[in-house]
C-alpha positions in Angstrom: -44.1 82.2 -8.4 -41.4 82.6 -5.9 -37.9 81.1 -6.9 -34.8 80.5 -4.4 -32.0 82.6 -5.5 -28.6 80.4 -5.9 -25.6 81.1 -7.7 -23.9 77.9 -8.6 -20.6 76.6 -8.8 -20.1 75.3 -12.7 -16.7 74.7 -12.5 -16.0 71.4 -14.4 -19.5 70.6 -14.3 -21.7 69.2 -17.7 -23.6 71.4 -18.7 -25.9 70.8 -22.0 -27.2 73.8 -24.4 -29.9 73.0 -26.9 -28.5 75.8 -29.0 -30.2 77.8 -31.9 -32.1 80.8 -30.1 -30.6 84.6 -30.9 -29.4 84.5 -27.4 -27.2 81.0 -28.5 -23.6 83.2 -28.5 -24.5 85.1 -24.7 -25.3 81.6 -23.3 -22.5 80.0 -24.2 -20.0 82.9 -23.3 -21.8 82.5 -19.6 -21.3 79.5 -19.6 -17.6 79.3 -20.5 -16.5 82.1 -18.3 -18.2 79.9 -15.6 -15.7 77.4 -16.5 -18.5 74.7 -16.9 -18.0 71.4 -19.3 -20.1 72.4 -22.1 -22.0 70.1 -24.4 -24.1 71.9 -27.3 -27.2 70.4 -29.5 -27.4 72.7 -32.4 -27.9 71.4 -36.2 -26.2 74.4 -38.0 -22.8 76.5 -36.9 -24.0 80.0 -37.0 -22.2 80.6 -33.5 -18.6 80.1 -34.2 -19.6 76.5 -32.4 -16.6 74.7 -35.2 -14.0 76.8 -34.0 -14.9 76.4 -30.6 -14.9 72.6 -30.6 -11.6 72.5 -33.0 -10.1 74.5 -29.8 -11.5 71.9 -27.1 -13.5 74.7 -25.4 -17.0 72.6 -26.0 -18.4 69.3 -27.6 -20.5 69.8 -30.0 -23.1 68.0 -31.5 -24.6 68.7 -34.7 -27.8 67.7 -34.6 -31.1 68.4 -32.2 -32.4 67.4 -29.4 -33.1 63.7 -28.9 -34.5 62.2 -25.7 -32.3 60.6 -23.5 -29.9 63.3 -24.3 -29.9 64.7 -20.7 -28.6 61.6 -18.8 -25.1 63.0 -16.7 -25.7 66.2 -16.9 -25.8 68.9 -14.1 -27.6 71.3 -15.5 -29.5 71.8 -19.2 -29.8 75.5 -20.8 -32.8 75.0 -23.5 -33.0 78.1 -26.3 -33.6 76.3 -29.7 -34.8 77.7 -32.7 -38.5 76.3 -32.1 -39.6 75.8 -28.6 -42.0 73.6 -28.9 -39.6 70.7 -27.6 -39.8 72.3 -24.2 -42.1 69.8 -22.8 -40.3 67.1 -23.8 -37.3 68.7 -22.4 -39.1 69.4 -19.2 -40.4 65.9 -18.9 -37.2 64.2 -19.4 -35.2 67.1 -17.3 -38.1 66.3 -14.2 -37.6 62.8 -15.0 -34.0 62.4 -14.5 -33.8 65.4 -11.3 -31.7 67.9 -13.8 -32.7 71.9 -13.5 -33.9 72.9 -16.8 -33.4 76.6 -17.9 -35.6 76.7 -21.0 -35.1 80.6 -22.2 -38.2 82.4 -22.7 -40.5 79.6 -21.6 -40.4 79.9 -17.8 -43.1 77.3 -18.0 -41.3 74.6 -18.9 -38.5 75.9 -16.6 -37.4 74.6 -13.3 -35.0 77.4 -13.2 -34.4 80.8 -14.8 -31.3 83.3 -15.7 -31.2 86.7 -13.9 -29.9 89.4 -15.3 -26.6 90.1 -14.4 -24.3 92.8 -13.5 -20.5 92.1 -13.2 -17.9 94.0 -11.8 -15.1 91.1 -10.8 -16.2 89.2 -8.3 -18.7 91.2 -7.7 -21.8 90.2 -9.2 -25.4 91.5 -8.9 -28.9 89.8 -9.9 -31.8 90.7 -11.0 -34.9 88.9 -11.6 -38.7 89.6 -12.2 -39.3 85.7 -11.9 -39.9 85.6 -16.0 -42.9 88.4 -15.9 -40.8 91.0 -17.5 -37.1 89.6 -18.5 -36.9 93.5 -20.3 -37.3 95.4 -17.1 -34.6 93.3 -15.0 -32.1 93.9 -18.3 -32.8 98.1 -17.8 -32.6 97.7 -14.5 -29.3 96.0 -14.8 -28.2 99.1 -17.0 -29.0 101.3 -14.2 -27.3 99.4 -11.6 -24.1 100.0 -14.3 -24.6 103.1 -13.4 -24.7 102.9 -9.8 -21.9 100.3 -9.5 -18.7 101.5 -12.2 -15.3 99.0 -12.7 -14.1 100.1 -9.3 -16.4 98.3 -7.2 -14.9 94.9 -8.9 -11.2 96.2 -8.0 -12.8 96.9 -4.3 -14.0 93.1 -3.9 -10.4 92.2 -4.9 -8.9 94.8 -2.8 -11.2 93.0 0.2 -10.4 89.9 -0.7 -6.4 90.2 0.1 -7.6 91.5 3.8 -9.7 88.7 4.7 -6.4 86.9 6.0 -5.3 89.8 8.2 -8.2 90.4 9.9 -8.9 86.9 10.2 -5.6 87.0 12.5 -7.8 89.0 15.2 -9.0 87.0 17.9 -12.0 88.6 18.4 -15.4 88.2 16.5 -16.1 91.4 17.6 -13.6 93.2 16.7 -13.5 91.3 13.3 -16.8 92.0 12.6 -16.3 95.9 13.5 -13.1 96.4 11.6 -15.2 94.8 8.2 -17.8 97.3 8.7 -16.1 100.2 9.0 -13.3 99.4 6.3 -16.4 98.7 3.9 -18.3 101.5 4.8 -15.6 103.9 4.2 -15.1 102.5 1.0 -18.3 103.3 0.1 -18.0 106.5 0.9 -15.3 107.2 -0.9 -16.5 105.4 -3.8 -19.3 107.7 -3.7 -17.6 110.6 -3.6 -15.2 110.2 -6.4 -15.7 106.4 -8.4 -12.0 107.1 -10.2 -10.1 108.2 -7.2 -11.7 106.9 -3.8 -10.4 103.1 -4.3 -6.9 104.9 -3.6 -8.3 106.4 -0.5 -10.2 103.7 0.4 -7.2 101.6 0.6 -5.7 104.0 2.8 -7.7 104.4 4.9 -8.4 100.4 5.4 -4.5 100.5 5.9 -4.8 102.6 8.9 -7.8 101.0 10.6 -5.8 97.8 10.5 -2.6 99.8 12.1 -4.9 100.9 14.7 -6.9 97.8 16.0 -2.9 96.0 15.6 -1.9 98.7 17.9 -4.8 97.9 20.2 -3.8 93.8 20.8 -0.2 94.5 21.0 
């Protein structure tokens, strides 16, 4: 099967989790960091899901899934204890137009969760389409590898250029200055992960004095 990769804005969304599954606490986290509008169907708190509700981080329901349970939501995360309320998930979740991520049961899925890698904003996925969830997760630990803590402090570094450069009139020269600041950075960043951010900004300092000195 061939899937359309899309990261999605959750912010403030609803978002329902049928909650029970081992992976129950990971799902969750995800899905608060994503600063999404949780609901969660689970019967018994073995997830801290009390505390969590006490604080006003999530609604929680203590009970299971019912149908008719989907109506207004965004997006539905399925990983009960037992899945064999997938297919009614999946007919209600087709029914009503809501993606259905039903963990572990790509088959009564209309989406599914990468694996991911994040360093900031910088965030890599990996999928194997649900044939082999295991290899994308040690694939992800070798991109770990790759990819340390100061690629995520690079994306931020880029970020607070994006108005400077966008004060060149150029595409051009945009586009040229972008390349070679990133690709520097990269070098450095190979070279030496702990120091090279330092010379990476640096040296993104100067191309910007020079292509300034150029439009004057």
């Amino acid at each position: 099967m061939t899937y359309f990769p899309l990261m999605l804005d959750l912010r403030g969304r609803p978002v329902l989790l049928l909650a029970g599954g081992p992976e129950t606490p990971a799902k969750l986290q995800a899905l608060l960091e994503a600063g999404a509008e949780v609901t969660v169907l689970c019967e018994e708190d073995g997830f801290g899901l009390e505390a969590l509700a006490r604080a006003g981080r999530i609604r929680w329901l203590r009970r299971g899934y019912r149908e008719g349970d989907l109506e207004g939501f965004f997006l539905v995360i399925s990983h009960p204890k037992d899945k064999a309320i997938h297919p009614k998930v999946k007919a209600e979740a087709d029914q009503r137009g809501v993606f259905l991520v039903a963990v572990d049961d790509p088959q009564n899925a209309s989406a599914i969760l990468p694996a991911v890698l994040r360093r900031g904003e910088l965030l890599v996925a990996l999928s194997t389409s649900g044939a082999a969830p295991a290899l994308a997760v040690r694939l992800k630990e070798r991109l770990a590898r790759l990819f340390p803590e100061a690629y995520g402090e690079l994306v931020a570094f880029l970020r607070t250029l994006r108005p400077r450069i966008a004060r060149i009139p150029s595409f051009e020269e945009r586009k040229r200055l972008w390349y070679r600041i990133v690709d520097q950075a990269l070098e450095e960043l190979d070279l030496d992960p702990k120091e090279g951010l330092q010379r990476a900004r640096q040296r993104a300092e100067e191309a910007l004095e020079e292509v300034a000195a150029w439009t004057r």
